[in-house]
N, C-alpha and C positions, 0 to 999 in steps of 0.2 A: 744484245750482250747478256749472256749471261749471271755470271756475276754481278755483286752489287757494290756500289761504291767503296762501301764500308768492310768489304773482304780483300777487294783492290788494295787499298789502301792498307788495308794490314799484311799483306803480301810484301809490300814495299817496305813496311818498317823491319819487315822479317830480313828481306834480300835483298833491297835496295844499296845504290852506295850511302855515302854520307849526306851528300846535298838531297838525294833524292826521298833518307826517313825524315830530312827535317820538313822536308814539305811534305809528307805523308804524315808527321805529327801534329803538324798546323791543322791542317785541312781535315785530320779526322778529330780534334778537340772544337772546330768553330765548322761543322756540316750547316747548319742553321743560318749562318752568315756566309756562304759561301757563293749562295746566288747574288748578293750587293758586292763581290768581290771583284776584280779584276787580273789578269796575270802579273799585272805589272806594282799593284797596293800587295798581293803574295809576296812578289819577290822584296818587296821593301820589309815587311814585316818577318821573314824568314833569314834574309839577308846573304841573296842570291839574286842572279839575272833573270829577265824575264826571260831570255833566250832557255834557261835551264827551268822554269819553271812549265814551259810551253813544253821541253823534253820529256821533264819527269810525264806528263799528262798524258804525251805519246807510249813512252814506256808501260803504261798500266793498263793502255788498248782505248786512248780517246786520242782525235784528230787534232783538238786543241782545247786549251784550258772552258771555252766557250762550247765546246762538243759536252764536257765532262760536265757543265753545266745545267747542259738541258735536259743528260740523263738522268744528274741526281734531282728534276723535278719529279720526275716519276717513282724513283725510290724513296723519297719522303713522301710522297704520295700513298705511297702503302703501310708508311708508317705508323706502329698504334699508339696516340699520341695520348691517348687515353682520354679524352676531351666528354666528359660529361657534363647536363645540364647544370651544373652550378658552377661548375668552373666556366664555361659558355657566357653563363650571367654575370659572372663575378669581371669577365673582360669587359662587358659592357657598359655596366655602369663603373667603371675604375674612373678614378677623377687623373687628373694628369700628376696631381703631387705623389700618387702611390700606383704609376703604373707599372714601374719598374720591380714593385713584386708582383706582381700579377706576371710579368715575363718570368721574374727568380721562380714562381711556381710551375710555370711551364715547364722550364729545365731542369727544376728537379723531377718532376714526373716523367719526365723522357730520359732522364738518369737512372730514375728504381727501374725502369724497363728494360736499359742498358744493361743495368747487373743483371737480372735475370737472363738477358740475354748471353752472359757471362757462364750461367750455368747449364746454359748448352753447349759450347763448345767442345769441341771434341778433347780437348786437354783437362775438361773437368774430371771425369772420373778417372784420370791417370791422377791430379793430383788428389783427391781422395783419397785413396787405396792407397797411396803414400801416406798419408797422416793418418790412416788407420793402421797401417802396419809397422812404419819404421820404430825400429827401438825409440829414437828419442827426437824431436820434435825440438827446432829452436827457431824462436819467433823475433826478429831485431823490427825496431822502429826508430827513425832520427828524427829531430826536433820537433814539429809539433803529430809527428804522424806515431811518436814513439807510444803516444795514446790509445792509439788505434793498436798498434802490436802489444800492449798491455791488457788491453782485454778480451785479442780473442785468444791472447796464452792464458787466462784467467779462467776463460769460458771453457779452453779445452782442457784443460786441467781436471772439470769436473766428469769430461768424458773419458779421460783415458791418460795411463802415467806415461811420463817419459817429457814433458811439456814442458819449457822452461823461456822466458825472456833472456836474451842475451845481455850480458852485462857490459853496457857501455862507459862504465870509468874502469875495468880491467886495462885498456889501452894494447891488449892484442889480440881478444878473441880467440883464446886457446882454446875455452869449451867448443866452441864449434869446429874448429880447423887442428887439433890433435887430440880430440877423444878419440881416433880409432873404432868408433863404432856404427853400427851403421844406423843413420842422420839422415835428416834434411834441413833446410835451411829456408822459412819464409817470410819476407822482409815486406814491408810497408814503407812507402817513399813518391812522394810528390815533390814537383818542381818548389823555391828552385831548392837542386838535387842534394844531398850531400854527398862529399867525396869520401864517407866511409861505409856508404851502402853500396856504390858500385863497386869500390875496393873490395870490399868484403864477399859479396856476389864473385865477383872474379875468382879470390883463393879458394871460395868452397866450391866453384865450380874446379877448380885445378886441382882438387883433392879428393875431384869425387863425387862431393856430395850433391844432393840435387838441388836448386833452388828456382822456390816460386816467389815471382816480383809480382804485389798488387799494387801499381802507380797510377798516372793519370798521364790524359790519350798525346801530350806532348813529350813522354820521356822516348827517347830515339836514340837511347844506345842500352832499352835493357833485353832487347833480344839479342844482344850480347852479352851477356853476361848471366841471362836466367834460363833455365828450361823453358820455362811455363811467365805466360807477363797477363795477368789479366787488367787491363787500363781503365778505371772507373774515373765517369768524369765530374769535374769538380769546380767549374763554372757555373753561377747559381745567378748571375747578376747582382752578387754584392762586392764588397771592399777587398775580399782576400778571397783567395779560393778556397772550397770546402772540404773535406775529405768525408762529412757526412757518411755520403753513400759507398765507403767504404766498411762500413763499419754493417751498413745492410748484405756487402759481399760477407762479410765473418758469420754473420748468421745464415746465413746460406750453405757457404762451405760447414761451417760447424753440422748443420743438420743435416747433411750427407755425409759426413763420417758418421754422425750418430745410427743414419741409417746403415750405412758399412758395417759398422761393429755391430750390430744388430742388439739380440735381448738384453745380454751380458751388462750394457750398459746401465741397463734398471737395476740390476743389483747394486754396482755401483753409485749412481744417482742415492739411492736409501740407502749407502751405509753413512754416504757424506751427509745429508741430511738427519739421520740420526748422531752423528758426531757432532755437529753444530748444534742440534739440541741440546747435546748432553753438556758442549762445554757455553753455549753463550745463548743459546734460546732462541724462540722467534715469538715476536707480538702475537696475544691469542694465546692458542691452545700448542704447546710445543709436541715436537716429534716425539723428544724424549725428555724424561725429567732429566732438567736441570744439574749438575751433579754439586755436591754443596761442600 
């Protein structure tokens, strides 16, 4: 086979039916656990038949869930897990009360890999060249990911105008879906989902505008609703899920538009840096005096 699991699998979240992204978002959030699984612990935790789970497995080019199995030994197999000598020692001697970070470490380092691997996909430099060129730039976040869309509209702010967080007590999202100009729209959003990000995704797609959804690898209904989905994952082995390494996707994209707009941007970097001097300083020696 050519393909690898992990393209399969997103093929399906892309074109599948309904039963067939939820088991494509299962199975591409828990790769790792997937050789202790069974077709039939899938279909419980998914909340489908094993009959349909045995399907979808057919569906993607495997004979049965236990086919799809023995192929992703080899596709982990090649994966760069990034396992260096101290990480190596650090599982060794882990005592049993604190092994469970020693696995949270694993997974986030197979996560930073992920995003990276995020920015090669082929839809990365479409979205670039979008938030390097459209007139204006609106970034929504809901409940605790609205953090996450706060700083990389913060960050991009310093790269280029038009940048702005959407205002979530307006209660209808007029700046985005009737300024008439031309927008994009990128949203931050992990399970579980709110229903006024996929809302919102939906009208700006009906009006047009483009949107890029940055979630995690269980959401299964936003490639409908987004252009562009990049799924960063957010299981670490602790109490909640993380959105951490979403926030490593922002600086990623951020410094591909920076390199998109190329020089221009240094001008602007030093006039905002001598503006903050001039009205509120930095520790040390400032940009600019002070103004009094």
């Amino acid at each position: 086979m050519s393909l690898p699991i992990k393209t399969r699998l997103s093929n399906a979240l892309k074109e599948g039916t309904k039963a067939d992204k939820a088991i494509a978002s299962y199975m591409s959030g828990a790769l790792a656990d997937l050789p202790f699984e069974t077709a039939a612990s899938i279909a419980k935790k998914v909340g489908v038949s094993e009959a349909t789970v045995g399907r979808f497995c057919r569906s993607i080019g495997y004979t049965s869930f236990k086919n799809l199995k023995d192929h992703l030994k080899s596709d982990i197999a090649d994966y760069p897990w990034l396992m260096s000598d101290r990480l190596k020692e650090l599982q060794k001697s882990a005592a049993a009360g604190d092994a469970h970070l020693t696995r949270g470490m694993e997974l986030e380092i197979a996560a930073v890999v992920s995003v990276y691997e995020c920015a090669r996909m082929p839809e990365w430099p479409r979205v670039v060249k979008r938030l390097a060129s459209a007139n204006n730039i609106h970034v929504a976040g809901f409940q605790t990911e609205r953090g996450i869309a706060q700083y990389f509209a913060n960050q991009m702010q310093y790269v280029r105008d038009g940048v702005s967080l959407v205002d979530l007590a307006g209660g209808n999202f007029a700046e985005v879906l009737a300024s008439g100009k031309d927008s994009c729209l990128l949203i931050f959003e992990a399970r579980r989902y709110s229903r006024l990000a996929k809302v919102l995704a939906q009208e700006a797609q009906a009006t047009g505008i483009p949107v890029t959804l940055v979630t995690d690898p269980f959401c299964d209904w936003g490639h409908d609703v987004a252009d562009e989905v990049f799924a960063v994952p957010t299981q670490f082995n602790q109490f909640w899920d993380s959105t951490a390494q979403m926030a490593s996707l922002c600086n990623l994209l951020i410094n591909s538009v920076f390199m998109e707009l190329g020089s221009d941007v240094e001008d602007r970097l030093s006039r905002f840096a001598e503006l903050y001097g001039r009205f509120t300083g930095h520790v040390g020696d400032p940009v600019a005096q002070v103004a009094k």
